[in-house]
C-alpha positions in Angstrom: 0.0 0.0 0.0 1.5 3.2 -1.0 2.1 6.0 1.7 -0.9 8.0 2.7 -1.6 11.1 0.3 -0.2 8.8 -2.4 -2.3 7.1 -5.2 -1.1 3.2 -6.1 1.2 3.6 -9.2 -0.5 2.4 -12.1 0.1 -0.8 -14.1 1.2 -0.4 -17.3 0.7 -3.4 -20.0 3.2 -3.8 -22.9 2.4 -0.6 -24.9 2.5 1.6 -22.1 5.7 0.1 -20.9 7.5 0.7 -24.8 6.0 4.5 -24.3 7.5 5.0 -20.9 10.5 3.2 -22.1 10.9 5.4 -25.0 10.8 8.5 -22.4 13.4 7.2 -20.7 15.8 6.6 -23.1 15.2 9.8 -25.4 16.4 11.5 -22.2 19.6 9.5 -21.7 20.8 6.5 -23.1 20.5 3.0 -20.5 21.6 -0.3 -20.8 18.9 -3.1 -21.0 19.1 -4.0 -17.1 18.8 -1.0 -16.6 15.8 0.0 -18.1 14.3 -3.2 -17.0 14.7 -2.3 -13.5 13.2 1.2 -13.9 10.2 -0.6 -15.9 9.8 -3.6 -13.5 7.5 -2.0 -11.1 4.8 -0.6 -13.1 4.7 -3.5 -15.3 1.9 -5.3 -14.9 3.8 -8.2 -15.2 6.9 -10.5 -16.9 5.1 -10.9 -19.8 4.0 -7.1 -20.6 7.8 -6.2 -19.4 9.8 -9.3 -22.0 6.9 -7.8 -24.9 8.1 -4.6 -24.1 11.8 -5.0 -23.8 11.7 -7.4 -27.5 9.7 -4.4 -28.9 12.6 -1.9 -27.8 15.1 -4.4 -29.3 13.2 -5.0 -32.3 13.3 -0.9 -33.0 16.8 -0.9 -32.6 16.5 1.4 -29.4 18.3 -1.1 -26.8 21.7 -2.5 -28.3 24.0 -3.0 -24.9 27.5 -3.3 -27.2 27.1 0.3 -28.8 25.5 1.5 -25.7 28.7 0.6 -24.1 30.8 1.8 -26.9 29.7 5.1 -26.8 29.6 5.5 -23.0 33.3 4.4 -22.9 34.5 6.9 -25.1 32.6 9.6 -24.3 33.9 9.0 -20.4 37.3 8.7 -21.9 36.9 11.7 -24.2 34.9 14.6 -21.8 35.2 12.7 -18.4 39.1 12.0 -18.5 37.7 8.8 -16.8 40.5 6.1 -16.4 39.5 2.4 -17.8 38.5 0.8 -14.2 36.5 3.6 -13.5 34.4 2.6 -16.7 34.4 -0.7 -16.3 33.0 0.0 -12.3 30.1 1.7 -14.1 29.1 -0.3 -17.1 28.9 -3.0 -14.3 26.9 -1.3 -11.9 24.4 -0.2 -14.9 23.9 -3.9 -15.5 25.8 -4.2 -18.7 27.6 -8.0 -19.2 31.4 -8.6 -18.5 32.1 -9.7 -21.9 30.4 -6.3 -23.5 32.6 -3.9 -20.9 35.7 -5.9 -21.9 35.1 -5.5 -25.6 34.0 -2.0 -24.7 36.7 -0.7 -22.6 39.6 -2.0 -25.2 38.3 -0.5 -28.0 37.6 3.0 -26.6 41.2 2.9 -24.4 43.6 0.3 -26.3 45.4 3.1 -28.3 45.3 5.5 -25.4 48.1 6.7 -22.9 47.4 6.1 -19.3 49.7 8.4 -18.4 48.3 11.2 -20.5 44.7 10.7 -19.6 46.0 11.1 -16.0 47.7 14.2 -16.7 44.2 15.7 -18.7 42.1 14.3 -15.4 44.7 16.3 -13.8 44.4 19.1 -15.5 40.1 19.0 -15.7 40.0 19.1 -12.3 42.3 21.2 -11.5 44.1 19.3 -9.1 47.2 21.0 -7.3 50.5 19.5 -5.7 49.7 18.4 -2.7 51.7 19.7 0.8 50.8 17.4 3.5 50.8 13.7 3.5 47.3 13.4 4.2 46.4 15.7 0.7 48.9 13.2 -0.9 46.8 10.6 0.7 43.2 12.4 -0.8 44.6 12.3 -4.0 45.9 9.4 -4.5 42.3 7.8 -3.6 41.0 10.3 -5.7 42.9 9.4 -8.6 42.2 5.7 -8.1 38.3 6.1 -7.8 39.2 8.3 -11.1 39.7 4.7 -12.3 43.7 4.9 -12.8 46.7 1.9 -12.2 48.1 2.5 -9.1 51.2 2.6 -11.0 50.4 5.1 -13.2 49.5 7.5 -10.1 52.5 6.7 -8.4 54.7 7.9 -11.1 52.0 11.3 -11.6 52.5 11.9 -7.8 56.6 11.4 -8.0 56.4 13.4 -11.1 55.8 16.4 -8.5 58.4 15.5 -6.3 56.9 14.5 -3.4 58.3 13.2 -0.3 59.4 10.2 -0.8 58.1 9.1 2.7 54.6 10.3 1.3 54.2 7.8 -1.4 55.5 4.6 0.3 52.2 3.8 2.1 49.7 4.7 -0.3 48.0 1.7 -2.5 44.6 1.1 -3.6 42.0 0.5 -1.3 41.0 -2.7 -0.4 37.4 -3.1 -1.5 34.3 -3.3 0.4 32.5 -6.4 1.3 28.9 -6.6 0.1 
């Protein structure tokens, strides 16, 4: 039962879930899973959602691979986003493992970590830092950025940094869920 003051969302069959669904994406482009999760509750069930989602397919308006193409590069491109940082994203929108792969090769095979690095640097305006905890900040910063610990290590020396400063900063471990 919805909250009080709140009408009960209304099911939609599969015509009204292609409509919404065409909404959706001519705001923004989504993977599949991800429009199906937005879809899934006013559906007024599997069948109406998989008659919908074929329909979508059919049109040519859900195609995961160029969806993930064109996400990749434009992250690379305008975002200055490093390849795991892609790959994080594509995965958390619900796109499959082998599509990222395929994805994230094509749109960063040819490209310089290094130099990415240095034009997220630049984007953001990041400055040199003077304490070991700012050394610390960046260096997570720069790794959620999506970039090889390797490749920030030598972007950090690059400034000449304390020495001391660098030896104990790695990536984080990750999170359990």
């Amino acid at each position: 039962m919805p909250p009080r003051g709140q009408r009960e969302p209304v099911k939609l069959d599969a015509d009204g879930l292609y409509a919404r669904a065409v909404r959706l994406l001519a705001s923004r482009a989504r993977a599949a899973a991800e429009l199906q999760r937005l879809l899934a509750p006013r559906a007024a069930g599997p069948q109406a959602l998989q008659a919908a989602m074929a329909r979508l397919r059919d049109h040519g308006y859900l195609d995961d691979r160029r969806f993930a193409e064109a996400f990749a590069r434009y992250r690379r491109d305008a975002e200055a986003w490093g390849p795991a940082r892609c790959r994080r994203e594509l995965a958390r929108r619900g796109v499959p493992d082998a599509l990222i792969a395929a994805a994230v090769a094509a749109a960063y095979g040819e490209s310089d970590e290094a130099a990415l690095l240095a034009a997220y640097i630049r984007r953001k305006r990041l400055r040199r830092p003077d304490t070991p905890a700012q050394a610390a900040s960046l260096f997570r910063r720069l790794w959620q950025a999506g970039y090889a610990t390797s490749t920030i290590h030598a972007a950090l020396r690059a400034w000449r940094l304390d020495p001391e400063w660098l030896d104990g900063l790695d990536a984080p471990e990750p999170a359990d869920e």
